[in-house]
MIPAVEX-661764 format. One record per residue: x, y, z of N, C-alpha, C, O in turn; residue in three letters; residue number from 0. Coordinates in nm, 3 decimals, always signed. Layout:
! MIPAVEX-661764
     n.u     n.v     n.w    ca.u    ca.v    ca.w     c.u     c.v     c.w     o.u     o.v     o.w resn resi
       X       Y       Z       X       Y       Z       X       Y       Z       X       Y       Z  Ala  NUM
...
END
This chain:
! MIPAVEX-661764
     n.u     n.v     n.w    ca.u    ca.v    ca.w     c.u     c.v     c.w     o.u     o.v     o.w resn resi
  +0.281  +3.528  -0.112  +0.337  +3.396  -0.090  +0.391  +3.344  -0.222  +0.330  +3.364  -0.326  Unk    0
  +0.501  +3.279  -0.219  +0.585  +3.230  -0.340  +0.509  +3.113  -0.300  +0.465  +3.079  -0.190  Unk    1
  +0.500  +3.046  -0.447  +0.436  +2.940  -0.510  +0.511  +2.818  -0.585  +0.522  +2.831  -0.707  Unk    2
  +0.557  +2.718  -0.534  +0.630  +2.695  -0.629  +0.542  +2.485  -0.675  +0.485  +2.409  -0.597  Unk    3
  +0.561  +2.474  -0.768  +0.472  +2.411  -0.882  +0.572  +2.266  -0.860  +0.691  +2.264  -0.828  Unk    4
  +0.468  +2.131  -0.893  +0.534  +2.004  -0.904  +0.439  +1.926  -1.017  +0.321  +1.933  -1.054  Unk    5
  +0.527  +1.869  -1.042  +0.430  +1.799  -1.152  +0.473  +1.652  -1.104  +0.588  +1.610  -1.112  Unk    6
  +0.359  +1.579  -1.053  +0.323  +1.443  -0.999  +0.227  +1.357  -1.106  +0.144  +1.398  -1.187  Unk    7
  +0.262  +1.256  -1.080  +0.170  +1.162  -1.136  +0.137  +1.029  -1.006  +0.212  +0.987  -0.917  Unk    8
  +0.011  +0.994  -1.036  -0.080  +0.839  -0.949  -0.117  +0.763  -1.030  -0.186  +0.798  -1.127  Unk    9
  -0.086  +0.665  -1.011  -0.159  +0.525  -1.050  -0.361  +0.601  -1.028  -0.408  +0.662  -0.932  Unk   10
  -0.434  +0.561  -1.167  -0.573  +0.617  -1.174  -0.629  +0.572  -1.062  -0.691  +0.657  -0.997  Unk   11
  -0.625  +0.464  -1.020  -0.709  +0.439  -0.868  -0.673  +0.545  -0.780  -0.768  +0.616  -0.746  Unk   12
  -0.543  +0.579  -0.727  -0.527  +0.652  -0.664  -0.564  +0.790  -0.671  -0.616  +0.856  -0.580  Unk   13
  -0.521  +0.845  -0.832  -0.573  +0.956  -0.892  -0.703  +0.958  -0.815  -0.699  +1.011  -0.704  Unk   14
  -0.815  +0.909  -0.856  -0.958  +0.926  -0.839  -1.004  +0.909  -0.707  -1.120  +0.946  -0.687  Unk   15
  -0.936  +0.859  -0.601  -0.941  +0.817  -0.449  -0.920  +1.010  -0.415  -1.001  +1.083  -0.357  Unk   16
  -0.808  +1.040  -0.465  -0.770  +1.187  -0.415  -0.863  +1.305  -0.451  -0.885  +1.401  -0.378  Unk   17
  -0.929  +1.279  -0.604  -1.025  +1.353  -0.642  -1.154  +1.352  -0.618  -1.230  +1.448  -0.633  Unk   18
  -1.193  +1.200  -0.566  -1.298  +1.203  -0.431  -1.258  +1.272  -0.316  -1.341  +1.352  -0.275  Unk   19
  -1.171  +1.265  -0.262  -1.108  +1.339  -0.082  -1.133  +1.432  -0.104  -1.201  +1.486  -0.017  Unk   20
  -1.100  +1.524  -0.238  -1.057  +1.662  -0.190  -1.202  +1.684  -0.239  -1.249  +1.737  -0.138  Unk   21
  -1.242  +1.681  -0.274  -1.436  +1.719  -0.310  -1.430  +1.822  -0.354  -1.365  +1.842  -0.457  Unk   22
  -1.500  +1.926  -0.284  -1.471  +2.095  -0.389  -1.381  +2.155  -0.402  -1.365  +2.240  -0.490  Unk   23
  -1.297  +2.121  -0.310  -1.212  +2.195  -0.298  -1.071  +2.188  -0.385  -1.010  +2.084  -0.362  Unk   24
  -1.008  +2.274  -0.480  -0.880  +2.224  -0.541  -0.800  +2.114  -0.513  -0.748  +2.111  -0.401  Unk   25
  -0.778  +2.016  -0.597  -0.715  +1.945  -0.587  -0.577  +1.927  -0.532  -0.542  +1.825  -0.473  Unk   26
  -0.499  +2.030  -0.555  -0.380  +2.112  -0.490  -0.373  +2.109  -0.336  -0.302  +2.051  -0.254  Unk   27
  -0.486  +2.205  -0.329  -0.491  +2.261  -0.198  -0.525  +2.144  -0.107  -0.536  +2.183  +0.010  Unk   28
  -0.545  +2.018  -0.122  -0.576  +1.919  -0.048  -0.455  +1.839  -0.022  -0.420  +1.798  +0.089  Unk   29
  -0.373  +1.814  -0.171  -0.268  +1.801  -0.176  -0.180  +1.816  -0.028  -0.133  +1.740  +0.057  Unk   30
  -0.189  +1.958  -0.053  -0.065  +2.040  +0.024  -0.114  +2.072  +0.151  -0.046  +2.151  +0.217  Unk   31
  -0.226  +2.025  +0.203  -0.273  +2.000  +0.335  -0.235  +1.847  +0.359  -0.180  +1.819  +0.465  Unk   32
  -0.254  +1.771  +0.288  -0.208  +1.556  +0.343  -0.035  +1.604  +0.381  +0.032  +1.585  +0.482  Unk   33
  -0.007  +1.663  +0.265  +0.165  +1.688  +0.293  +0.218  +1.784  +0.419  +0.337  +1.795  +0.448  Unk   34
  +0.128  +1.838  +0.475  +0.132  +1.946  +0.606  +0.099  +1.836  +0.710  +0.180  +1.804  +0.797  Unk   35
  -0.005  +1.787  +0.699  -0.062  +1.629  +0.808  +0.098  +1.588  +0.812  +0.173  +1.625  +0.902  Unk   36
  +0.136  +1.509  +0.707  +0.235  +1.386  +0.673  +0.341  +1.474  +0.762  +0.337  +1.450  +0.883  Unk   37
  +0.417  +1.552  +0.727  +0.526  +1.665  +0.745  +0.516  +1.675  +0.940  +0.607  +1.669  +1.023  Unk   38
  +0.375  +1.693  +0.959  +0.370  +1.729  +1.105  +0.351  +1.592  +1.184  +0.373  +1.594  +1.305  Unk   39
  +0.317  +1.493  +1.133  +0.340  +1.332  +1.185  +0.477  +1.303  +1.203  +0.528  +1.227  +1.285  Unk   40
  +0.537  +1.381  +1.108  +0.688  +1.285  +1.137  +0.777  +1.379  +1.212  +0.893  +1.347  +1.236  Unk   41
  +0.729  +1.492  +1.248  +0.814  +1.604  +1.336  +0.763  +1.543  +1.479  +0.832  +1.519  +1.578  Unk   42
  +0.626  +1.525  +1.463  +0.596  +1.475  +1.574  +0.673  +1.333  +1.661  +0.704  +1.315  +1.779  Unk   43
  +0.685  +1.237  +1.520  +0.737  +1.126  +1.589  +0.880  +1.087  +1.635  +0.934  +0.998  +1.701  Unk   44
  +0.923  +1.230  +1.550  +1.079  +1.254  +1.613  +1.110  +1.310  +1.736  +1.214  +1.295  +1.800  Unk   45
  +0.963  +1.411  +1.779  +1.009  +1.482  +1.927  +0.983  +1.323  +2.011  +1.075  +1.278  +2.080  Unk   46
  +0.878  +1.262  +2.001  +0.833  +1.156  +2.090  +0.999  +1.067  +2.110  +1.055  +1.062  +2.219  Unk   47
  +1.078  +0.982  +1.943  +1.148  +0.938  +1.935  +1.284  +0.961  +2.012  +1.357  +0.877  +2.064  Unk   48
  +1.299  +1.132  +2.001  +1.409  +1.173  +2.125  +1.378  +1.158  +2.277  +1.454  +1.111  +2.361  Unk   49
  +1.260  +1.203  +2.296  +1.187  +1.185  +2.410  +1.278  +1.039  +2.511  +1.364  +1.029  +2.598  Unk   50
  +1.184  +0.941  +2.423  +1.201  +0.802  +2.425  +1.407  +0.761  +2.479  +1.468  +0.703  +2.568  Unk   51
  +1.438  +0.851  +2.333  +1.571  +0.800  +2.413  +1.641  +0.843  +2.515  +1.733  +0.779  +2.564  Unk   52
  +1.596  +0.976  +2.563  +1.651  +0.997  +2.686  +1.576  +0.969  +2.816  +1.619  +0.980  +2.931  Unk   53
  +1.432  +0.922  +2.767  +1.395  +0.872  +2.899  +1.278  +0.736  +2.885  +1.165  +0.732  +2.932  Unk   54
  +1.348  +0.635  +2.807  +1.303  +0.477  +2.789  +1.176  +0.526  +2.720  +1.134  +0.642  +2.720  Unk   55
  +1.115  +0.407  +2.655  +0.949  +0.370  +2.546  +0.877  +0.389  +2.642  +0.895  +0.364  +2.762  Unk   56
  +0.792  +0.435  +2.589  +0.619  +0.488  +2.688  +0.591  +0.348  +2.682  +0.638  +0.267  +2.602  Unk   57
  +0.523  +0.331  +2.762  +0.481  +0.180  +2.781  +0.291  +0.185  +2.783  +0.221  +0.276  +2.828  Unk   58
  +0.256  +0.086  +2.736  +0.136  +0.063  +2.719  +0.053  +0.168  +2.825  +0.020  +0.277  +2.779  Unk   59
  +0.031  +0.146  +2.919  +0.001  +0.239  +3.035  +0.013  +0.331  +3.007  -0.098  +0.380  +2.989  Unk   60
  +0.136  +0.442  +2.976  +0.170  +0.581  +2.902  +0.078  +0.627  +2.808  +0.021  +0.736  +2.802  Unk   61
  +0.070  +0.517  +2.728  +0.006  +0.555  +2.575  -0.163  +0.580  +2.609  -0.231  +0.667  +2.553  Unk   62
  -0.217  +0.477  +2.720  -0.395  +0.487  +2.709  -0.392  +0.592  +2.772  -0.467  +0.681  +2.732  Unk   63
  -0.312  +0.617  +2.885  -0.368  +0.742  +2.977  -0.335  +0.881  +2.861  -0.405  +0.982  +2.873  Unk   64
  -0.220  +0.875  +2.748  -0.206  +1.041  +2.678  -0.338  +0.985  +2.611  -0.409  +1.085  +2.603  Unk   65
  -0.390  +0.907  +2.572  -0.514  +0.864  +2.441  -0.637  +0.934  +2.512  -0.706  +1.020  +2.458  Unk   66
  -0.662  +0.870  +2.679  -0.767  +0.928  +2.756  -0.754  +1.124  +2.772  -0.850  +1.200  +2.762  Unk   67
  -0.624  +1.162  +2.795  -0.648  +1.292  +2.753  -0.683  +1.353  +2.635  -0.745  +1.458  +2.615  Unk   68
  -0.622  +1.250  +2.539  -0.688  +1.354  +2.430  -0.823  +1.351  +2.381  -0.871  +1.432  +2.302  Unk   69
  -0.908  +1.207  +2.457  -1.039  +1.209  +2.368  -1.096  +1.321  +2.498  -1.164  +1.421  +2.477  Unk   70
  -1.046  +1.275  +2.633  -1.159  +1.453  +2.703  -1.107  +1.556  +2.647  -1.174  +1.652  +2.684  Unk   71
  -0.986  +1.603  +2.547  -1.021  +1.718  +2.501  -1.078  +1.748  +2.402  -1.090  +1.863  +2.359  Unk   72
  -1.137  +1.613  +2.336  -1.251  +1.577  +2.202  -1.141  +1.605  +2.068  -1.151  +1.678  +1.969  Unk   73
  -1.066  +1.540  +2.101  -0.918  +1.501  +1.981  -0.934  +1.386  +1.941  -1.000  +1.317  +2.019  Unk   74
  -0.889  +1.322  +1.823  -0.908  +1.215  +1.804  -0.779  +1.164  +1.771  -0.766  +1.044  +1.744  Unk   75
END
């Protein structure tokens, strides 16, 4: 796997918020898992967003009944 390197900087609160999260595990590698989360939230909210425009906003009703499927499949 090619690797390729960034050099970031945080405000120290934040710094130390992230270096609590990631606990043992490399700091990196936690990194580049929030950015896989983040990355797959917004792919997600684009399929929903097309969704939406070709067939109108989920409406309140829509939203509890997908919420009730996902907690019986123990999703959160």
């Amino acid at each position: 796997m090619t690797v390729a390197r960034f050099a970031i900087s945080f405000d120290e609160t934040l710094a130390r918020a992230v270096r609590r999260a990631a606990g043992k595990q490399p700091t990196s590698t936690w990194l580049a898992e929030a950015a896989r989360r983040r990355l797959r939230a917004e792919g997600l909210l684009g399929v929903v967003g097309q969704w939406e425009k070709e067939h109108g906003e989920m409406d309140d009703a829509e939203l509890a009944a997908a919420a009730g499927k996902r907690r019986r499949r123990g999703r959160r």
